[in-house]
C-alpha positions in Angstrom: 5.2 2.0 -10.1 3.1 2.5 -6.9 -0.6 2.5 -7.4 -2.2 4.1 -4.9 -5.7 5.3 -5.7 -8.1 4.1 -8.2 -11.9 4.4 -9.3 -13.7 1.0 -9.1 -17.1 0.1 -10.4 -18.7 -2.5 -8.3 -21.4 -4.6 -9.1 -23.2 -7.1 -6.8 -24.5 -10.7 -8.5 -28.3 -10.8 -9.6 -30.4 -12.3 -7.4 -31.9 -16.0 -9.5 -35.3 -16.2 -11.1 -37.6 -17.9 -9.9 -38.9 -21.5 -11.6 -42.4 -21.9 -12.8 -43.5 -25.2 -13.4 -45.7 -27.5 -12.3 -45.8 -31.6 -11.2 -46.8 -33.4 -14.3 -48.4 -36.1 -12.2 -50.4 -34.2 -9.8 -50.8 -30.7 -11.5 -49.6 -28.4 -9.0 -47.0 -25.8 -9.2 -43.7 -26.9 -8.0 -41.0 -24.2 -9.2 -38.6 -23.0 -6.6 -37.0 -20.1 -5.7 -33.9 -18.3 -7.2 -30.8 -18.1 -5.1 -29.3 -15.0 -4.0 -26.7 -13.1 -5.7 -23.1 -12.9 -4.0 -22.0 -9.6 -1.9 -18.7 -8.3 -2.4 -16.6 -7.8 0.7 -13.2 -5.9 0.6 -10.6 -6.9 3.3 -7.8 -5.4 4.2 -4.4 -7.1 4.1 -1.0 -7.5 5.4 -0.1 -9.4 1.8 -0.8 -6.9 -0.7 1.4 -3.7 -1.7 -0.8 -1.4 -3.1 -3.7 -1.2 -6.0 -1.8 -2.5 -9.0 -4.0 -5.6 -9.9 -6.8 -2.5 -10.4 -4.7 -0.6 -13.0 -6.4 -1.9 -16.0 -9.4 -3.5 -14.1 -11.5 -1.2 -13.8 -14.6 -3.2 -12.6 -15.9 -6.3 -11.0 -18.6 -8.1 -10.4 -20.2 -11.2 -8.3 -22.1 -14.1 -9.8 -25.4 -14.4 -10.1 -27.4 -16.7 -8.0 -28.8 -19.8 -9.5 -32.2 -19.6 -10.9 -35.3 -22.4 -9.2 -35.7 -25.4 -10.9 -38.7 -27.9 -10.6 -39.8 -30.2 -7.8 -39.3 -27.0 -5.8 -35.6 -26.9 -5.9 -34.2 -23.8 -4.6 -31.3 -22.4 -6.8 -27.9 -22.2 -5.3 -26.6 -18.6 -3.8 -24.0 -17.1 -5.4 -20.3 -17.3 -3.3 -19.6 -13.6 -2.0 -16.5 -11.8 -3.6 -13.5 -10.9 -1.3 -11.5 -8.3 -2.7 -7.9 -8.1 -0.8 -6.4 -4.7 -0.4 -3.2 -3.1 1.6 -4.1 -2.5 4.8 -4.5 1.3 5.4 -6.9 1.9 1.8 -9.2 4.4 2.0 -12.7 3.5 0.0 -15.4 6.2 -0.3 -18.4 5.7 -2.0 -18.4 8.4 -5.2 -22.3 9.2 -4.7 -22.5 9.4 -1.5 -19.3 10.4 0.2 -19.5 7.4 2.9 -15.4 6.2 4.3 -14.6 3.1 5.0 -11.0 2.6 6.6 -9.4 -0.7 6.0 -7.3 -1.5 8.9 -8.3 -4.7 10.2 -7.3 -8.0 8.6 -9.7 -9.7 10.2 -13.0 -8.0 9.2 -14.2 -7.8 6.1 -16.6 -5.0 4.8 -19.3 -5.2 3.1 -19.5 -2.7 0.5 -22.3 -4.0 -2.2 -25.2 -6.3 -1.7 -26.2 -9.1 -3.5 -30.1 -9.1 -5.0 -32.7 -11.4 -3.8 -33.1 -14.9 -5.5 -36.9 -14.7 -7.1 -39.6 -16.7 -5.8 -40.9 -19.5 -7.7 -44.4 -20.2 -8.7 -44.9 -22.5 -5.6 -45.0 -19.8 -3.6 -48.1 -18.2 -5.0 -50.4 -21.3 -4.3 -53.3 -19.9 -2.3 -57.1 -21.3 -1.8 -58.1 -19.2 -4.2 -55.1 -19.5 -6.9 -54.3 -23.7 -6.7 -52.3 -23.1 -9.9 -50.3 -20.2 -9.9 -48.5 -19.3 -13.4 -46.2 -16.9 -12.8 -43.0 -16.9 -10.5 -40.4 -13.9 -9.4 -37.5 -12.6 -11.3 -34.4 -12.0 -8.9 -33.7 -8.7 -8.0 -30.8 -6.6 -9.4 -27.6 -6.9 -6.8 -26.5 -2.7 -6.0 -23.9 -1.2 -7.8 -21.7 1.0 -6.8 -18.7 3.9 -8.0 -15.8 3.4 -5.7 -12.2 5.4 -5.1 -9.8 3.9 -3.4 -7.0 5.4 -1.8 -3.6 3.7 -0.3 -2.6 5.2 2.7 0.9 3.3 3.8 0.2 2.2 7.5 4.2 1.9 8.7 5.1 2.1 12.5 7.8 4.8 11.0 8.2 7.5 8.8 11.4 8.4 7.0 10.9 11.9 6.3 13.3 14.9 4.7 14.7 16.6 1.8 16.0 14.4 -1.3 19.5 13.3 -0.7 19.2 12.9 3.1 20.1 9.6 2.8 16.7 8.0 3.4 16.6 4.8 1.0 20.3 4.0 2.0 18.8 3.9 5.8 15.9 1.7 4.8 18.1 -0.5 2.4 20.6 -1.2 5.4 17.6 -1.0 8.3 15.4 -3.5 6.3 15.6 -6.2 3.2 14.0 -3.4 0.7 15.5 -2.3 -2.4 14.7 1.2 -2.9 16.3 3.0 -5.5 19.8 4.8 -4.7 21.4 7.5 -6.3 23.5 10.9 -5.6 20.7 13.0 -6.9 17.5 14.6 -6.0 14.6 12.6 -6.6 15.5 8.8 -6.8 13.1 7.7 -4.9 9.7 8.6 -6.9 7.4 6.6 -4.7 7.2 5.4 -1.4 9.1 2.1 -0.4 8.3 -0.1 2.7 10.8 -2.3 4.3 10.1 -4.3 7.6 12.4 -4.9 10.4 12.0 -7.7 13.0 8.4 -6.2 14.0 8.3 -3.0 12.9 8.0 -1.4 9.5 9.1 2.1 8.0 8.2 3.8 5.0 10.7 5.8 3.1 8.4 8.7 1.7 10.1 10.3 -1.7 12.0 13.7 -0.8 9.8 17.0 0.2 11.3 20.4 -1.1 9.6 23.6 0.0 6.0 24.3 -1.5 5.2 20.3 -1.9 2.0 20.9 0.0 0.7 23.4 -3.0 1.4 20.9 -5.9 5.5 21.5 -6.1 8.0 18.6 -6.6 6.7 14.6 -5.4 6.1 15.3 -1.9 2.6 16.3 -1.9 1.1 13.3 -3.4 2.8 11.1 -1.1 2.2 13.2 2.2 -0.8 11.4 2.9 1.5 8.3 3.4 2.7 9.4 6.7 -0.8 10.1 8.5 -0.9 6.7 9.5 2.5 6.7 11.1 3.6 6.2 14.7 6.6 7.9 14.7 8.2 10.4 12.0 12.1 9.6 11.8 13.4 13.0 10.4 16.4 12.4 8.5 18.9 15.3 7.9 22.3 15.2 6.0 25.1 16.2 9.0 26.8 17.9 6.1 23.8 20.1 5.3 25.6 24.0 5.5 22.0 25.0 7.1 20.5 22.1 8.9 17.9 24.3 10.8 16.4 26.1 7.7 16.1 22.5 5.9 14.4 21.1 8.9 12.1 23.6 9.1 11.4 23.3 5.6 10.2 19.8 5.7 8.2 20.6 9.1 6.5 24.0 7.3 5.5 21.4 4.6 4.0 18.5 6.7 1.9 21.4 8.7 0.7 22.7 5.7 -0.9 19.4 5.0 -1.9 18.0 7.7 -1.4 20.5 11.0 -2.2 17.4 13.0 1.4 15.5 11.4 3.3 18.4 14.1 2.0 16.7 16.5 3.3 13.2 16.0 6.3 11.9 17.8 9.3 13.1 15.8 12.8 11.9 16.4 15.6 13.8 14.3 18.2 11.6 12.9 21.3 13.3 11.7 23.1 11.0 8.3 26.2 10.9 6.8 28.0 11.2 9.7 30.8 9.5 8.3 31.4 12.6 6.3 31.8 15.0 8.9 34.0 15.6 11.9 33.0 14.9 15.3 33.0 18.6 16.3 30.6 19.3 13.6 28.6 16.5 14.3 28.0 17.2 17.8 27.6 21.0 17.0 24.6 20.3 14.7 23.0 17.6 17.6 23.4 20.3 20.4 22.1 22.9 18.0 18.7 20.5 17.6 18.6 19.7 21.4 18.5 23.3 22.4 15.2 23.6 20.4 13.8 20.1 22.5 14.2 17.8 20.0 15.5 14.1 20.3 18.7 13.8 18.2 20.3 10.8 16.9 23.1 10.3 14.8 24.0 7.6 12.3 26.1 6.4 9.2 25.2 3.0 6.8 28.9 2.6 7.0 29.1 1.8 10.9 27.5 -1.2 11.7 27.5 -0.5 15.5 25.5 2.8 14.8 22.8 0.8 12.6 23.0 -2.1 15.3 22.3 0.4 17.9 19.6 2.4 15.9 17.5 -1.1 15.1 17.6 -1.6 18.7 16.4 1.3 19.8 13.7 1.7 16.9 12.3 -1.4 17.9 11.8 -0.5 21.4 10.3 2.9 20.4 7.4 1.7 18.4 6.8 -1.9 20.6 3.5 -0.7 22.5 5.2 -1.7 25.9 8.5 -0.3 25.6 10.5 0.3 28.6 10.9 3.9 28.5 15.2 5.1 28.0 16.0 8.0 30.0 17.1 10.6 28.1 20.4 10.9 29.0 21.2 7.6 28.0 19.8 8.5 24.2 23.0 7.8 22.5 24.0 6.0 19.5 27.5 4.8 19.8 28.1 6.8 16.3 29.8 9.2 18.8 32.7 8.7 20.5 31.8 11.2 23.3 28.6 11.7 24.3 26.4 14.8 23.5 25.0 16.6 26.6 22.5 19.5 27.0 
């Protein structure tokens, strides 16, 4: 099961005491100071899935740094905490609304401080105070309510109604093992599967009103903000592949209004179920209202050899743009014009 959000209570270490003491030999005050309690840092990470090792962990906490000990040795600082999360999780401070967006793997934030080690008695000694007998407690390291919130950062989006043939695509596309099945619904959570050096997400099957709360769609619509492109998958065989695009697309706007504006390639399945003249009718039928159509079946290898090509050029930042009369997947036998 996919974990994607969580609540997490976060506690920095204690700051040490400070030591009092004093030289036995001479008489003066020789306690040192406390160390300072660890921070705790999350990072985000190209190695972790999503938020499952916080199911039943509900909080953590640093060490405490080491308390002053005599002949004015300082106490040790507690090591920082690191917590590794996916890449893409959202954290927001409960009390005070603050975002963080996790999408570097090489910065770490810094979410809650450590408190300061305590100063020992030695530090007290004055002119007027040669023997001080008292010495610092370490400060209390900040606490603090978290909720984090996976948001799948995947160059594409596989987006449409259940049975579109979406998890087949990413199971033939990719090396993931998503959940098949002839039936509405198998996939009940988002699956990632990487290809050379690009990933997709397969996001579980909209129906209309997911955006208000209906079927699995809407808790899983957040996945695709954070997608370059959104491939819209739509079953060739559909008897009204217009009204079930515009289904999906009603959906995403309802969301997110900005998601309409992201590239969108339509990509007609099951091809292998349908005869040429319907296939092309349904692509022309798309590229009358401007939108990029192509066509593919997991049972033709050319198709998905041509589709991985021309995926992977698509999302690489320096693509070389392909006119778009050349925009065909060999899935058809003659090409489809206007």
């Amino acid at each position: 099961m996919l974990i994607d959000n969580v609540t997490l209570i976060v506690k920095a270490g204690n700051g040490g005491n400070g030591k009092m003491s004093f030289h036995r030999n001479r008489g003066g005050p020789d306690g040192g100071n406390g160390g300072n309690g660890g921070n705790i840092y999350f990072q985000g990470s190209n190695n972790v899935n999503d938020l499952h090792v916080f199911r039943f962990k509900k909080s953590l906490k640093a060490e405490t740094g080491i308390s002053g000990g005599k002949n004015n040795i300082f106490g040790k600082t507690a090591p920082d905490m690191i917590i590794y999360v996916p890449l893409g999780t959202r954290i927001t401070e409960v009390d005070t609304g603050r975002i963080y967006e996790l999408t570097d793997v090489k910065t770490p934030v810094l979410l809650v401080i450590g408190g300061k080690g305590g100063r020992g008695n030695t530090e007290f000694k004055s002119a007027t105070n040669q023997a001080p007998r008292y010495a610092e407690s370490g400060t209390e390291g900040q606490q603090k309510t978290l909720f984090l919130e996976l948001r799948l950062i995947a160059d594409i989006g596989l987006i449409g109604l259940p049975n579109a043939g979406k998890s087949s695509l990413l199971a033939m596309l990719t090396h993931a093992t998503p959940k098949i099945g002839a039936y509405p619904f198998t996939t009940l959570e988002p699956n990632i599967g990487m290809f050379d050096t690009y990933t997709l997400a397969d996001i579980p099957g909209l129906i209309e009103g997911a955006s208000s709360g209906k079927g699995l769609g809407v808790q899983f619509l957040k996945h695709i903000e954070k997608t370059k492109l959104l491939l819209h998958c739509i079953d060739v065989t559909d008897p009204d592949p217009k009204k079930t695009y515009d289904i999906v697309r009603k959906e995403l706007g309802q969301h997110n209004p900005e998601l309409l504006e992201k590239p969108e390639i339509i990509l007609l399945t099951k091809t292998d179920l349908a005869e040429e003249a319907q296939v092309t009718k349904v692509a022309k039928m798309f590229k009358k209202i401007k939108k990029e159509v192509l066509t593919c079946s997991v049972y033709k290898e050319e198709s998905l050899s041509d589709l991985k090509t021309y995926l992977a050029k698509y999302v690489t930042p320096n693509k070389v743009e392909v006119p778009t009369e050349t925009r065909k997947i060999r899935d058809f036998k003659s090409g489809i014009k206007g």
